[in-house]
KOLVO-310793 format. One line per 3 residues: number of its first residue (from 0); their letters; for each residue x, y, z of C-alpha. Coordinates in nm, 4 decimals. Each point is the difference from the previous one (the first is absolute). Layout:
BEGIN
NUM) A) X,Y,Z ~ ...
//
This chain:
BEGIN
0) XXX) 1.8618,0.9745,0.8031 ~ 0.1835,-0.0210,0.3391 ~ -0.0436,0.3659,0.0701
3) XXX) -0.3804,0.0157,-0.1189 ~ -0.0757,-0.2740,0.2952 ~ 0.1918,0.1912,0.2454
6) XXX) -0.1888,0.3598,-0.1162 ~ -0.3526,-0.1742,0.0553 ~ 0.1517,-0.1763,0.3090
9) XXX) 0.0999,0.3440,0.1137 ~ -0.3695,0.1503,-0.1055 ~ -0.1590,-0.2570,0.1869
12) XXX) 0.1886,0.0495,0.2899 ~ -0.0707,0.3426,-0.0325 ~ -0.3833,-0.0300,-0.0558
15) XXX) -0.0412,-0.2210,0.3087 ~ 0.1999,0.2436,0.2139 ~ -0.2196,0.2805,-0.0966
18) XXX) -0.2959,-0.1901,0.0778 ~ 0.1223,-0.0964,0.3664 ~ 0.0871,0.3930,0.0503
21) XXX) -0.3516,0.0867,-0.1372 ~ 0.2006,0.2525,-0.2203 ~ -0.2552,0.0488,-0.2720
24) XXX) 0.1520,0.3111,-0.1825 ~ 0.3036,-0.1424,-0.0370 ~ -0.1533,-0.3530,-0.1527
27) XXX) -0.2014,0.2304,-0.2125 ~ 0.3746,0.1808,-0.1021 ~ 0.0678,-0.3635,-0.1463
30) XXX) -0.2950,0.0229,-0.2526 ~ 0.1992,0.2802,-0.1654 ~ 0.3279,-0.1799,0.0041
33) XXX) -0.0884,-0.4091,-0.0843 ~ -0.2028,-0.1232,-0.3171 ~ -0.3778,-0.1458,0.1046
36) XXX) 0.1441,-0.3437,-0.1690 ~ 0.3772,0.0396,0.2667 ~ -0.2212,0.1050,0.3111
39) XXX) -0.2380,-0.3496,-0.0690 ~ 0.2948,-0.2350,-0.0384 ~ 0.1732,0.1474,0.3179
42) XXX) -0.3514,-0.0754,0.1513 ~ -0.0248,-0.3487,-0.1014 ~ 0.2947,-0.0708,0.2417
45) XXX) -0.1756,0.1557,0.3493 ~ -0.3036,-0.1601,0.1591 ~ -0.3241,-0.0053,-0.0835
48) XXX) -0.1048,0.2431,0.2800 ~ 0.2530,0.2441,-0.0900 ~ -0.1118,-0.0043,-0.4046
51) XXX) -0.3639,0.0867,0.1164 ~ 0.1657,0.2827,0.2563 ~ 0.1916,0.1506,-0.2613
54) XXX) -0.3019,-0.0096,-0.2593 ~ -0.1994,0.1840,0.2400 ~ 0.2465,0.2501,0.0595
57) XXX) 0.1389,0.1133,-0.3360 ~ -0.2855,0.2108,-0.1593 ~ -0.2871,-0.1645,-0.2304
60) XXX) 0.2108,0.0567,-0.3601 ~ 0.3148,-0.1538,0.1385 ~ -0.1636,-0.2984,0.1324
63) XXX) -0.1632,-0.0414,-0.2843 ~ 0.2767,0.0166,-0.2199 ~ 0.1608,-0.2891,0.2114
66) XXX) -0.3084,-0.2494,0.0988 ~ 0.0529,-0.1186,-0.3727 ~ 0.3738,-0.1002,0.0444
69) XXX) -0.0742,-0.2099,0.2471 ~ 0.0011,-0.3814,0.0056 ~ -0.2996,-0.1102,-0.0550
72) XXX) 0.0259,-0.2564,0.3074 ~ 0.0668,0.3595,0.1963 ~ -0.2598,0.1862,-0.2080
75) XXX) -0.2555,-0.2615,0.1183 ~ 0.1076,-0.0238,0.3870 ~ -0.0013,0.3923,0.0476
78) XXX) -0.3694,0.0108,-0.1562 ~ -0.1148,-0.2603,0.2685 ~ 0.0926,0.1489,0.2142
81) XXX) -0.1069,0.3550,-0.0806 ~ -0.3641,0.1399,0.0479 ~ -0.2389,0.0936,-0.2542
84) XXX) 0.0841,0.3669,0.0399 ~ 0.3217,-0.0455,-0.0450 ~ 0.0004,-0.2480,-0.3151
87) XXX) -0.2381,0.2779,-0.1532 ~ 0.2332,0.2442,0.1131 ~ 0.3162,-0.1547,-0.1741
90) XXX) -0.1508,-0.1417,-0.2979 ~ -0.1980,0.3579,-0.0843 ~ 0.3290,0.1450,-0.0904
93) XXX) 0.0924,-0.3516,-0.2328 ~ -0.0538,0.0036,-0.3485 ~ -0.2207,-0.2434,-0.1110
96) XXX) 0.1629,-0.2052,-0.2244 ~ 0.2446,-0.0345,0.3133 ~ -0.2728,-0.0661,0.1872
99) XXX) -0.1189,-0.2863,-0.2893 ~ 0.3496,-0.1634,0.0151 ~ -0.0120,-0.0181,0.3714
102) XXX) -0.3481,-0.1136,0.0393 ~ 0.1291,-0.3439,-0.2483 ~ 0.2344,-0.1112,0.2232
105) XXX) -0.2002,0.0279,0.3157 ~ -0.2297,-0.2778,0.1812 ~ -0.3979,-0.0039,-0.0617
108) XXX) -0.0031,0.2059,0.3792 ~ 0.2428,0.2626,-0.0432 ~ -0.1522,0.0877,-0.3319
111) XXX) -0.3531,0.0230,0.1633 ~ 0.1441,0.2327,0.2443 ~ 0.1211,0.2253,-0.2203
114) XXX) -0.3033,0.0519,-0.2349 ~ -0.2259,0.0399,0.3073 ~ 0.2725,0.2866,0.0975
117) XXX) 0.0159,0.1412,-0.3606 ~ -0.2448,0.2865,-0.1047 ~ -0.2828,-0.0780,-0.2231
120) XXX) 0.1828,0.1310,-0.2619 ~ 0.2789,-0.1608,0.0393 ~ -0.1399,-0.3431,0.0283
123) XXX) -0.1810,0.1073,-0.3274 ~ 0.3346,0.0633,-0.1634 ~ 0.1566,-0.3042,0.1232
126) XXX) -0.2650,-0.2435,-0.1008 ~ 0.0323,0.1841,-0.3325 ~ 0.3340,-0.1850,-0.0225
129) XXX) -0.0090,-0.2847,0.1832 ~ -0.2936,-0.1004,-0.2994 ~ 0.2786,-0.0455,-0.2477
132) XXX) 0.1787,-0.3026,-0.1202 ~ 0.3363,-0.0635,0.1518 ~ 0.3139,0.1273,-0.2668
135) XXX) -0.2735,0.2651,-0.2088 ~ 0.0822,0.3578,0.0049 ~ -0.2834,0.0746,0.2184
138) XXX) 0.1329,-0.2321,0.2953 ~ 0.2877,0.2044,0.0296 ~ -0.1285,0.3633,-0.0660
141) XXX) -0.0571,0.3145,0.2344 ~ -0.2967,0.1869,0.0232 ~ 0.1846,0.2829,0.1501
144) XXX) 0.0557,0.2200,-0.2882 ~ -0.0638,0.3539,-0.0845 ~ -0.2535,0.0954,-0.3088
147) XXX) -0.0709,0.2862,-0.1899 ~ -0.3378,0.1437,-0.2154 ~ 0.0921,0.0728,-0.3359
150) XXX) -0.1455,0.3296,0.0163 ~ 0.1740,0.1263,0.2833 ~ 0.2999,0.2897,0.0160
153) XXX) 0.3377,-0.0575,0.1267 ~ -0.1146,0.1526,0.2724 ~ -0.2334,-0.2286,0.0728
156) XXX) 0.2174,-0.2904,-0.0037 ~ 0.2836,0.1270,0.2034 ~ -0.2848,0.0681,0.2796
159) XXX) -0.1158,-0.3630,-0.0251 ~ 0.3536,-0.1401,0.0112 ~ 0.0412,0.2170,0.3437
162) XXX) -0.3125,-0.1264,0.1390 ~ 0.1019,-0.3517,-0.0758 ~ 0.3875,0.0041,0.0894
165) XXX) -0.0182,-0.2519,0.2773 ~ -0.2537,-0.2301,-0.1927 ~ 0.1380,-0.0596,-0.3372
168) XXX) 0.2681,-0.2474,-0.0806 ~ 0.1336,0.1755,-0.2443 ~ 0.0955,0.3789,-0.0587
171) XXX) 0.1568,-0.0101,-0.3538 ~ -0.2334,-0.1269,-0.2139 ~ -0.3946,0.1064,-0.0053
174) XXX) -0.2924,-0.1281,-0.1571 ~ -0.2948,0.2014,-0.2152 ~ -0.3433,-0.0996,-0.0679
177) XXX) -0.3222,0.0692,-0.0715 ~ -0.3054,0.0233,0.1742 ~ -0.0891,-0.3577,-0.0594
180) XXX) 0.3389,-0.0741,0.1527 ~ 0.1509,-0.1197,-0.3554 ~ 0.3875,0.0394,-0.0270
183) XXX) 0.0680,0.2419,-0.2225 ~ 0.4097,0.1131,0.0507 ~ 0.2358,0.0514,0.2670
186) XXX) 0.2528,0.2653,0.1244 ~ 0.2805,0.0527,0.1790 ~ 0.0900,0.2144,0.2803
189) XXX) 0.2264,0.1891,-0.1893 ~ -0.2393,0.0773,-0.2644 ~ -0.2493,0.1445,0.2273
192) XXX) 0.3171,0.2034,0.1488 ~ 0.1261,0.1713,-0.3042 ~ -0.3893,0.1040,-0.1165
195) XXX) -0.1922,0.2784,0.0368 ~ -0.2516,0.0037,0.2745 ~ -0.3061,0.0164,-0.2238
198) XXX) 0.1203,-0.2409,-0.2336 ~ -0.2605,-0.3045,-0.0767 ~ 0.1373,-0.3297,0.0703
201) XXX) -0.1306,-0.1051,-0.3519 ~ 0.2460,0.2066,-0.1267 ~ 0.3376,-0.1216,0.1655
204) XXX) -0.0729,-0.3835,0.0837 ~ 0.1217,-0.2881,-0.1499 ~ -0.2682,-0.2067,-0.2719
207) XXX) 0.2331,-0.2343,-0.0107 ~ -0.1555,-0.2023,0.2558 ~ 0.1844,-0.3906,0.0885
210) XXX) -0.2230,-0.1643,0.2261 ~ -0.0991,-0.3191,0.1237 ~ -0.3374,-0.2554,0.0643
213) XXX) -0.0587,-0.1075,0.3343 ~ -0.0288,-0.3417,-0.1582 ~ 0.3317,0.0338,-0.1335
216) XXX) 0.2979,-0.2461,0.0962 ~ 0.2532,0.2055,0.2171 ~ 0.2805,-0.1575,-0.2327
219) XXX) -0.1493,0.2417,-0.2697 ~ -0.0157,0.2716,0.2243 ~ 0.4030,-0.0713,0.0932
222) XXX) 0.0648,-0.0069,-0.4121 ~ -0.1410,0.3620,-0.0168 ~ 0.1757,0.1159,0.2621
225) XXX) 0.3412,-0.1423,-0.1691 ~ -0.0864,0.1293,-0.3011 ~ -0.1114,0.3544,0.0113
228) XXX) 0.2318,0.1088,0.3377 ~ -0.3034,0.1162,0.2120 ~ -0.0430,0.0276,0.3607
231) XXX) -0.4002,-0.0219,0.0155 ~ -0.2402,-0.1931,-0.2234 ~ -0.4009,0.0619,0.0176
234) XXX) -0.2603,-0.2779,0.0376 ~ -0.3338,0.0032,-0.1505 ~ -0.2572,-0.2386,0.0091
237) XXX) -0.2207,-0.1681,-0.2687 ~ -0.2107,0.3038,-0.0082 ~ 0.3205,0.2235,-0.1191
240) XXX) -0.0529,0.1511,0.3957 ~ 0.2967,0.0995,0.1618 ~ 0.0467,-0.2010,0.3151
243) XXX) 0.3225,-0.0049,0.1087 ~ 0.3836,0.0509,-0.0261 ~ 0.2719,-0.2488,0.0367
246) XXX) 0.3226,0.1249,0.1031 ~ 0.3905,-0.0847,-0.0478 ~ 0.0144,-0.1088,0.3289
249) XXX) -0.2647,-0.2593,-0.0735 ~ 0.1640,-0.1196,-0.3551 ~ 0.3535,-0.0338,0.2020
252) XXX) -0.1497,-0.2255,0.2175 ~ -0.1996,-0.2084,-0.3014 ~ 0.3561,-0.0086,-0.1247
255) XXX) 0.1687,-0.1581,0.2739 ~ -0.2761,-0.2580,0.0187 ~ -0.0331,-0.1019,-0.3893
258) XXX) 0.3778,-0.0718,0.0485 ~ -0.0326,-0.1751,0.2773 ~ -0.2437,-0.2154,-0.1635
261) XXX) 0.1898,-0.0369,-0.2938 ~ 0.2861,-0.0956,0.1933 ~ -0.1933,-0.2882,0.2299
264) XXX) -0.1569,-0.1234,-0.3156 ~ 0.3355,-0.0459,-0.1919 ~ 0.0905,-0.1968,0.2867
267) XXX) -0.2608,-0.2183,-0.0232 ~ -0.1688,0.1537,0.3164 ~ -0.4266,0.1217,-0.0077
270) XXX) 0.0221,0.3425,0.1230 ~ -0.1014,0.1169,0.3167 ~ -0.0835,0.3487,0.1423
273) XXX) 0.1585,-0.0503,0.3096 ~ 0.3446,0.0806,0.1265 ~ 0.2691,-0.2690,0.0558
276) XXX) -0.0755,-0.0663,0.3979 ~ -0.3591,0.1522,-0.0339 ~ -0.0796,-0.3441,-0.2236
279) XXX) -0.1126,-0.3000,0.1275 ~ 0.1676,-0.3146,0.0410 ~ -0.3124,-0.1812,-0.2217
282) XXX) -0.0080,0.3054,-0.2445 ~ 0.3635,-0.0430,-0.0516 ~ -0.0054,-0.3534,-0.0779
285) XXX) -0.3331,-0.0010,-0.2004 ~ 0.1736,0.2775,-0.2090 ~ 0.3335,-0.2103,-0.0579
288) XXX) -0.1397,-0.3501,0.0446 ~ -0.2019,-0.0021,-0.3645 ~ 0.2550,0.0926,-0.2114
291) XXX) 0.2714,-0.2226,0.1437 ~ -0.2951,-0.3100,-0.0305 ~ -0.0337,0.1093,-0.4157
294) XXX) 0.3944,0.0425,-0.0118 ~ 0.0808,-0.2852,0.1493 ~ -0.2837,-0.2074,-0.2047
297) XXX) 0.1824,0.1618,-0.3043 ~ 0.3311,-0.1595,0.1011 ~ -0.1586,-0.3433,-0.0959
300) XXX) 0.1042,0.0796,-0.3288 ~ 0.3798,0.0283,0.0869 ~ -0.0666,-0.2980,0.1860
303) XXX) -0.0817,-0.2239,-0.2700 ~ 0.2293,0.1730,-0.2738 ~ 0.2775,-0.1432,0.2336
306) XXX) -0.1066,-0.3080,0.0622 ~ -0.0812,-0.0863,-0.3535 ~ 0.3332,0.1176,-0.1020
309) XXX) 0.1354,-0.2370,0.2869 ~ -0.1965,-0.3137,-0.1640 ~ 0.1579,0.0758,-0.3381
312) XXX) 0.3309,-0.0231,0.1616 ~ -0.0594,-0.3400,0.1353 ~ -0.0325,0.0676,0.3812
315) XXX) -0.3143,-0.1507,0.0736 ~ 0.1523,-0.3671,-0.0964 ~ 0.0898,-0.0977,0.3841
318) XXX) -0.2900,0.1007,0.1888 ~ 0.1428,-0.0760,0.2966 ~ 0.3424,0.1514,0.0002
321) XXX) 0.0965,0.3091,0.1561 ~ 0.0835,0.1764,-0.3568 ~ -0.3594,-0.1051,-0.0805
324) XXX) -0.1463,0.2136,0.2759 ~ 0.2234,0.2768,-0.0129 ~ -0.0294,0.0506,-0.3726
327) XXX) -0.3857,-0.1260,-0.0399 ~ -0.1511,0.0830,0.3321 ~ 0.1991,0.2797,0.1651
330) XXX) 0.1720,0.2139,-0.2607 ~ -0.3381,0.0886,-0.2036 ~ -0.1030,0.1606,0.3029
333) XXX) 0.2484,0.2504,0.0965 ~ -0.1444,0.2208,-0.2778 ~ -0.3662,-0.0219,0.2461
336) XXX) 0.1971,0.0495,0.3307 ~ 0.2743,0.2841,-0.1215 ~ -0.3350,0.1986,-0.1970
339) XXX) -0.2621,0.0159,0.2425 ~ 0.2437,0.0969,0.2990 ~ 0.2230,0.2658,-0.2237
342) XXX) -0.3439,0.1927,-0.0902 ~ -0.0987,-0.0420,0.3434 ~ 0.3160,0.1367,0.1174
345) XXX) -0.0470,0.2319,-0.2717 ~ -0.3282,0.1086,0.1467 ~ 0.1043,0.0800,0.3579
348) XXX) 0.2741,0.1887,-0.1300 ~ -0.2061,0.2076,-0.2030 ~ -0.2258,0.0989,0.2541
351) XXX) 0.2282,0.0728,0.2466 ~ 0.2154,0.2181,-0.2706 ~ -0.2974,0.1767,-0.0817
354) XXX) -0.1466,0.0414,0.3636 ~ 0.4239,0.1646,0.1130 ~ -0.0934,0.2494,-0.3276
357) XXX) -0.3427,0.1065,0.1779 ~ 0.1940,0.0146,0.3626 ~ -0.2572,-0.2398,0.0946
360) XXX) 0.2846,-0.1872,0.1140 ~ 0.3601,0.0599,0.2189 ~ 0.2851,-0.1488,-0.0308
363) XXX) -0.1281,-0.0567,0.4385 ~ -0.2434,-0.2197,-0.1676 ~ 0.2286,-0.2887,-0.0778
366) XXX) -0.1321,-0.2458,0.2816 ~ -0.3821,0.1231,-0.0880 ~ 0.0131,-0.0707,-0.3393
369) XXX) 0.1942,-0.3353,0.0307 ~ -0.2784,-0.1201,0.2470 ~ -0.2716,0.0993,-0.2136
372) XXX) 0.1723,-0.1463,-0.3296 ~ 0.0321,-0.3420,0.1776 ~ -0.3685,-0.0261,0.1300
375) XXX) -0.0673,0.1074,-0.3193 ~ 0.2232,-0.3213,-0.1685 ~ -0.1474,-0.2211,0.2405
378) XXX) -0.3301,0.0527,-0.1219 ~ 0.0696,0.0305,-0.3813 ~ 0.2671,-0.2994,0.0255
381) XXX) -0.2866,-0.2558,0.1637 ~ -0.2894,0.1493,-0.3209 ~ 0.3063,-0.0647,-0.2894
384) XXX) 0.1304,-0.3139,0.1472 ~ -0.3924,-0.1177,-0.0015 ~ -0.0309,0.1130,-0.3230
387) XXX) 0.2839,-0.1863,-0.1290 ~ -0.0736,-0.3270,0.1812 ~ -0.2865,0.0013,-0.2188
390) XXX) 0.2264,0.1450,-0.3180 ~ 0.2151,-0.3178,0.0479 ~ -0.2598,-0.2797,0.0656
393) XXX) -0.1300,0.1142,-0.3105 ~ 0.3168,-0.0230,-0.2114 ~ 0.1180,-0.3134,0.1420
396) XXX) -0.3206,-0.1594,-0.1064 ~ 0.0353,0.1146,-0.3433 ~ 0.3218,-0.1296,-0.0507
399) XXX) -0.0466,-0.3535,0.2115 ~ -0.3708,-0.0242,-0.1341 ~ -0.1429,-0.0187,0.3085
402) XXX) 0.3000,-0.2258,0.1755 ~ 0.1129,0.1694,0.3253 ~ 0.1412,-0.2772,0.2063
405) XXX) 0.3855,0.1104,-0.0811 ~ 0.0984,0.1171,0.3443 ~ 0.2718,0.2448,-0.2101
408) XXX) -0.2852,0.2001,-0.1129 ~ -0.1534,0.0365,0.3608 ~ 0.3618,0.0929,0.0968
411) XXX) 0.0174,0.2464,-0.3121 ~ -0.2820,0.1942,0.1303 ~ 0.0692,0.0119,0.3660
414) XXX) 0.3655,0.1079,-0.0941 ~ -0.1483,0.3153,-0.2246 ~ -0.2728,0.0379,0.2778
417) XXX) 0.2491,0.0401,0.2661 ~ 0.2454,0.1814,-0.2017 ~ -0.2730,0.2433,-0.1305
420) XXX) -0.1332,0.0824,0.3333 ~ 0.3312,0.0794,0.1589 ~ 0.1278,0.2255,-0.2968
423) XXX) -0.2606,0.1779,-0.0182 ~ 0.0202,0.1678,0.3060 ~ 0.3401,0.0285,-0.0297
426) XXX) -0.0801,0.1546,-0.3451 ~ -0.2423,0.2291,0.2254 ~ 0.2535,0.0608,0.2610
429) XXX) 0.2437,0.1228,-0.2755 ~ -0.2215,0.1988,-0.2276 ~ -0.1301,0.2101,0.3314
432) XXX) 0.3358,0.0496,0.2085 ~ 0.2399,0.0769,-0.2996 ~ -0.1483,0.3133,-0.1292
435) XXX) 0.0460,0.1312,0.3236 ~ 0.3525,-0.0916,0.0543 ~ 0.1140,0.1464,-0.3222
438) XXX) -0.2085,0.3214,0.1582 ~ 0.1965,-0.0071,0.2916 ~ 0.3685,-0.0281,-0.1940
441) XXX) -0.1246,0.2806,-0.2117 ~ -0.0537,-0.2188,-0.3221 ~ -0.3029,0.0465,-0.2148
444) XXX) -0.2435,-0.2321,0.0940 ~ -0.2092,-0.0340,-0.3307 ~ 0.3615,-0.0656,-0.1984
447) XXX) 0.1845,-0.2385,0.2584 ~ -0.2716,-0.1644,0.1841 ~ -0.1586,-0.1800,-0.3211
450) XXX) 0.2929,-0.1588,-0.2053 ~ 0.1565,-0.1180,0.3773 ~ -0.3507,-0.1481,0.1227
453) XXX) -0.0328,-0.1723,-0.3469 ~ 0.3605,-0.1705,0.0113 ~ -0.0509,-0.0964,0.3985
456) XXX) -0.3615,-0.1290,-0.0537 ~ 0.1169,-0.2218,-0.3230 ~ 0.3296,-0.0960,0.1454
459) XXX) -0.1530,-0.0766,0.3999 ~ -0.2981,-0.1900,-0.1237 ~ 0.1845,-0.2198,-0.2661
462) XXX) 0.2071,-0.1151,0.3566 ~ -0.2899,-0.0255,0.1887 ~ -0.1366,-0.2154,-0.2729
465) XXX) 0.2375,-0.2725,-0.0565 ~ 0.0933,0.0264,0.3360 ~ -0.3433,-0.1242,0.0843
468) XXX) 0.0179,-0.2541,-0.2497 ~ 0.3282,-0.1576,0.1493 ~ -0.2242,-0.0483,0.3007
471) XXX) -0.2663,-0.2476,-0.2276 ~ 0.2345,-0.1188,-0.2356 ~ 0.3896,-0.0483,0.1057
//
């Protein structure tokens, strides 16, 4: 890891250098030497100024190739400050379903501004895909793909696949059809290479066509890729009209997202399509903040388990001595406090685990992520303790029938209001920061960070608790 950040520190250092010298040919040399995906990230660490430079100087394919990389905070600063002619120029060599995943993450303005630089055709294509429903196969597809008549020769097809080498996606897999554009088989590259010129393609492609509906969910589209080991899937519409290709590329990145979701959602968290520091403050608590309100509503029923259990063992005879409150009044709620800060604990640990897998975050990022994980507990600490306010009104008036005037109870719920508040971002604190630090001493963060955050959480906010309490009650 250590000597991948000093290779792009030394790229970067090398790009910039170039640039100063105005020694084009010898930036160009690096297109030949670095990956498109290498020559971005050693990018992302040189200013603004010199990312547009070095965009205009490395030809049209390269630049292409590397605009997509980008951050999308980068992506969107170099088109503002770009012309027209040169947003058409870059984004003419793009492929469009690039183009699509580029254009979602962009502002209302920036989008504008690259339509009205786009080619009529273009636009067309692009509005062809932007139509679709968020997680179908057509949202994700490419329209840059090459197809074949079913009456044409070998020879026919290897001519089209010249003519179209820098605009399909694809070079492995091709797609026959008819003259109503129906999808009718496919071949590969090396079928077409071991056939005789003159052969028809009707005679050497595959009928064995897999495809999928632009209405499908990209889940299903991810299952036949699993299952039958392919590379490129077809996409037809409702009219059995081919439309559209999507790409391993495209499922590998469906992948990473599903699991993603899957993972927030185990931890109780609504997903988000954001990346850790690319997510709101509000959007991070609104995705946290519900489940942690039903969890913690849930925890009632521990609550009261305990507290009947106490009444059968006599406690609740001496309302006024201290083994009455601890036993009656405090002690039922340590299930409440310890469950609704472990899974919040629980959920900033998950997030950041998953966001070090993406190398959304460093192990640099300690003091960013502990700042953001306590504005975030600020917020989500005032909504719960609100909520439970409420929660224990309620209760309490059950079980007095309506009789509040025992200070003890008042005390009860300041001391779990208090307590609550304060572990809670402490649970926060821990969750975020721990993940990282086990990243730093070369632990696993996913197998360390969760057991430890668990058995801190439980064990700080129990002390925090009846610490509190000692404050109301000794």
């Amino acid at each position: 890891m250590l000597e991948k950040e000093e290779n792009l520190k030394a790229l970067s250092e090398n790009i910039e250098k170039l640039i100063i010298e105005n020694d084009i040919k010898k930036l160009r040399e690096l297109e030949e030497l670095h990956y498109p995906q290498d020559i971005a990230e050693a990018l992302e660490q040189l200013d603004e100024k010199i990312i547009i430079i070095a965009l205009r100087l490395f030809t049209n394919d390269t630049s292409s190739e590397i605009f997509p990389y980008l951050d999308t905070d980068i992506q969107e600063e170099i088109i503002n400050k770009m012309s027209s002619k040169q947003v058409s120029e870059l984004f003419s060599e793009l492929y469009t379903d690039d183009i699509v995943d580029i254009l979602e993450e962009m502002p209302s303005n920036i989008v504008k501004k690259i339509l009205r630089s786009s080619t009529p055709e273009a636009r067309a294509q692009i509005n062809n895909i932007l139509k679709y429903n968020d997680d179908t196969a057509g949202s994700i597809m490419s329209v840059d793909y090459t197809r074949f008549k079913i009456n044409w020769t070998v020879t026919d097809a290897i001519e089209k696949i010249r003519e179209r080498d820098q605009e399909s996606e694809d070079h492995n897999t091709f797609y026959v059809v008819d003259d109503l554009n129906n999808l009718k088989g496919t071949i590969e590259l090396k079928d077409l290479v071991f056939s005789k010129g003159e052969t028809k393609l009707s005679e050497i492609m595959d009928e064995r066509v897999l495809f999928a509906y632009t209405k499908d969910d990209q889940e299903a589209v991810v299952e036949k890729f699993q299952k039958y080991d392919i590379t490129t899937l077809p996409v037809i519409n409702i009219q059995q009209k081919l439309v559209g290709i999507v790409t391993v590329d495209d499922v590998l990145d469906v992948i990473e997202e599903e699991v993603t979701e899957d993972i927030h959602k185990m931890a109780g968290i609504s997903p988000t399509d954001d990346e850790y520091f690319k997510t709101s403050i509000w959007k991070m608590v609104k995705s946290r903040s519900v489940w942690l309100m039903f969890l913690m509503v849930s925890a009632t029923l521990s609550q009261i388990i305990i507290y009947l259990f106490m009444k059968r063992y006599g406690f609740n005879s001496d309302k006024g001595s201290i083994i009455y409150i601890v036993t009656m009044l405090l002690t039922p709620l340590l299930t409440v406090i310890s469950g609704t800060t472990g899974n919040a604990g629980s959920q900033s640990s998950t997030m950041v685990v998953r966001a070090l897998s993406l190398k959304e975050v460093e192990t640099k990022d300690f003091a960013r992520v502990m700042w953001k994980e306590f504005r975030v507990a600020i917020i989500t600490g005032f909504i719960l303790v609100s909520v439970n306010f409420i929660r224990m009104i309620i209760i309490y008036s059950i079980e007095t029938k309506g009789d509040l005037s025992d200070p003890n109870l008042w005390y009860t719920i300041a001391t779990l209001s208090i307590a609550m508040y304060l572990s809670l971002i402490m649970a926060k604190l821990i969750g975020g920061t721990l993940p990282i630090i086990a990243k730093k001493l070369k632990f696993d963060p996913a197998v360390t960070a969760a057991p430890l955050v668990t058995t801190l959480v439980d064990a700080l906010s129990t002390a925090i608790f009846f610490s509190v309490g000692l404050i109301f009650f000794a």
